[in-house]
N, C-alpha and C positions, 0 to 999 in steps of 0.2 A: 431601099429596094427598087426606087424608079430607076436607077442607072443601070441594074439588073435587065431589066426587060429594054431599056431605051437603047442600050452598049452590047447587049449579050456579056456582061460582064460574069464572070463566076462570083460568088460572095461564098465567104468560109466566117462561120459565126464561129468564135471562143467565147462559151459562157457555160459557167456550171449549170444551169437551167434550162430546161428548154423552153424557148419565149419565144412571142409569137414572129419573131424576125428570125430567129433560129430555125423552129418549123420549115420556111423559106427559103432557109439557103440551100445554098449547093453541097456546101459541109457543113457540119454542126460537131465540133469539138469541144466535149466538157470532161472539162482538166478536175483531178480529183485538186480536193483541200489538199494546201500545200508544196503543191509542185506546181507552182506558177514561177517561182524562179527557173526550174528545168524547162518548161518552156520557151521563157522569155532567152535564157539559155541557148538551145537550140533554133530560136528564132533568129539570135546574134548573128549564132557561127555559122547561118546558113547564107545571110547577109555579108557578112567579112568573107568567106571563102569564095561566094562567087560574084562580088562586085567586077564589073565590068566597064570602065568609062568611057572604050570605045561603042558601045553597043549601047543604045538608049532603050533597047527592051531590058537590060542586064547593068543597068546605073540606078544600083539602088544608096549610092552614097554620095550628097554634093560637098567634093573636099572643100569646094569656093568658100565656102559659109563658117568654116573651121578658121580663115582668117578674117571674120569678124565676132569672134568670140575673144576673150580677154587673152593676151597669152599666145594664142591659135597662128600656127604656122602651115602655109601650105604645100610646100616644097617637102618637107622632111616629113609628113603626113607622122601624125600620133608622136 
């Protein structure tokens, strides 16, 4: 929570409880039992639709690192 007050950063808490870092934040989203895959879900496809590699506020995916994973080609992405 210090990057909070030192960045002005927003924090958005995911936890099904409210805990005292949730209290805190900026949002506080408690996902019921079970739908943590719709989330994670949704978290995906929010990620894959608007990666952006020219725009460093909007690169939220480093393809670089895809070719040091086994297999991992960077050119032909996925």
């Amino acid at each position: 929570m210090g990057a909070q007050v030192e960045n002005g950063c927003k924090v958005i808490v995911i936890d099904p409880s409210l805990s005292n870092t949730a209290a805190r934040a900026d949002m506080w989203l408690a996902p019921r039992a079970g739908t943590d895959g719709d989330l994670f879900g949704a978290m995906l496809r929010y990620i894959l639709e608007n990666d952006n590699p020219n725009d460093p506020k909007k690169k939220y995916i480093a393809w670089e690192m895809k070719s040091m994973s086994p297999g991992g080609r960077v050119h032909g992405r996925l």
